[in-house]
Every structure is written in C-alpha cells, then in structure tokens.
C-alpha positions as CSV (number, residue, x, y, z in Angstrom):
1,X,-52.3,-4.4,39.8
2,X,-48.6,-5.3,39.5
3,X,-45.9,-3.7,41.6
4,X,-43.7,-2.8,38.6
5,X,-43.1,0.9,38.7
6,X,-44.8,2.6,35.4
7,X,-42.2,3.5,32.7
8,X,-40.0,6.8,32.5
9,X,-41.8,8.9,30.2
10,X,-39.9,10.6,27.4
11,X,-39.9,14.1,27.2
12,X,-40.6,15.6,24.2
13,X,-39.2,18.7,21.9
14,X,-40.1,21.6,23.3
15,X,-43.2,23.5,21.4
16,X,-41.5,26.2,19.8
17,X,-38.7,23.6,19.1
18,X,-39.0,22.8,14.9
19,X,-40.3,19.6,14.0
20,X,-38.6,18.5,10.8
21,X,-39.7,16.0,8.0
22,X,-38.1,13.4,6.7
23,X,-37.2,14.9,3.6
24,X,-36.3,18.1,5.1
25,X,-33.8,16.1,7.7
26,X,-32.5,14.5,4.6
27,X,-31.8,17.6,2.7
28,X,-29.8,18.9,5.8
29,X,-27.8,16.0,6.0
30,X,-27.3,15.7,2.4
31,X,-28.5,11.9,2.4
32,X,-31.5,10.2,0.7
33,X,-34.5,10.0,2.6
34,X,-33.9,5.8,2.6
35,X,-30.7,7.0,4.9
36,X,-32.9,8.9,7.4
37,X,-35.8,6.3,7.8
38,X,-33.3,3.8,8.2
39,X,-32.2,5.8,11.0
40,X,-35.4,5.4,12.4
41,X,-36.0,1.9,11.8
42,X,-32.8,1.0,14.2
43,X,-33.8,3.5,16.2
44,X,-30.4,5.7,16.0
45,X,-31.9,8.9,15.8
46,X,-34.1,10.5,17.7
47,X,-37.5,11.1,16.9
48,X,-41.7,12.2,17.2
49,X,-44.1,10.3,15.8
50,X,-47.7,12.7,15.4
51,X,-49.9,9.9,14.3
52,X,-48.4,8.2,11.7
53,X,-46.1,11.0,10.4
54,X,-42.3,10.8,11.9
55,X,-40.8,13.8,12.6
56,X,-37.2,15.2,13.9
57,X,-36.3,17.5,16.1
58,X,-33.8,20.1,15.2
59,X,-32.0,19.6,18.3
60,X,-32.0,15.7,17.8
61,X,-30.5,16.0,14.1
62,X,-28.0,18.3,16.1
63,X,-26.8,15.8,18.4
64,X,-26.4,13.1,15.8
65,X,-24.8,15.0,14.0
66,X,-22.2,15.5,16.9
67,X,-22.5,12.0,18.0
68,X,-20.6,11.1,15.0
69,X,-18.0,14.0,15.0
70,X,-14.4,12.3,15.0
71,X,-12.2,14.8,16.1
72,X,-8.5,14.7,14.6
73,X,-5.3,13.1,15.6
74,X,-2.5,14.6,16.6
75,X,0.8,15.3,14.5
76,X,3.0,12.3,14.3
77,X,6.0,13.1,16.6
78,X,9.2,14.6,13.8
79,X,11.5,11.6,13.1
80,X,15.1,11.9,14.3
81,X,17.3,13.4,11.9
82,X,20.7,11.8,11.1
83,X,22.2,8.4,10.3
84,X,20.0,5.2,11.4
85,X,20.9,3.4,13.9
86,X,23.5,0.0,12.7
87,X,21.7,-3.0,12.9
88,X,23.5,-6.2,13.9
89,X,23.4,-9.4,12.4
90,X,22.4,-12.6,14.1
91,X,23.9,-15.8,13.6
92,X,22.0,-18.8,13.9
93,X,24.3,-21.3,15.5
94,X,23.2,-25.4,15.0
C-alpha cells in the first residue's frame, strides 16, 4: 500500500441543481455546440460526466460566464484646454 494520501474528491452539483446538455449550454451561450465540447476537451469548463453523456451545471456555466466578464475602463482624464505647450528646437552640434 503506498503512503500517498488518496485524491481530493470533487464535489458534485447539488441534486436539485440542473444538469444541462450540451446543446442546451450552447443555446444559452449562443455558440455552436463545437464551442462548448471544446470547452470540455481543454477542460475550461466545468462539468458531469453520467456515463458517457457530459453534462453542465447551471452554476458552472454561471461562473464561466463571469470568469470572462471584463469590466470597463475608466474615462480618459479631460485634456487641458488652451494653447500647447512651445516646443524647442534642438541643434545638433558636430
């Protein structure tokens, strides 16, 4: 028996949680179904597998859909009114 402490389980949706297809994650998300197994694939989504069905929580389409939320930038400060400042000229000397 090796000393290796067993793996962290996952823990899983809750029961009464929705367990959404594919297709139905896709239509949420307004992508292709190729979009949402791809997410899968590299494993950048959460999901359940039930045999060899994949499923998606609501929850976890919820945070990835907040995971890529890019929130604004503030307004650029005003420019100063008024006259540029004069620039000088240099004069190389040789």
């Amino acid at each position: 028996m090796s000393s290796a402490s067993p793996r962290p389980r996952a823990i899983a949706p809750a029961a009464s949680e929705a367990l959404l297809t594919v297709e139905d994650a896709a239509a949420r998300l307004g992508t292709s179904t190729r979009f949402v197994r791809r997410l899968v694939a590299e494993r950048r989504i959460r999901y359940t597998k039930l045999g060899r069905h994949v499923r998606i929580a609501e929850s976890d389409l919820e945070a990835f859909i907040a995971a890529g939320v890019v929130e604004p930038l503030p307004p650029p400060a005003p420019l100063p009114r008024g006259r540029p400042p004069r620039r000088l000229r240099t004069v190389d000397i040789q």
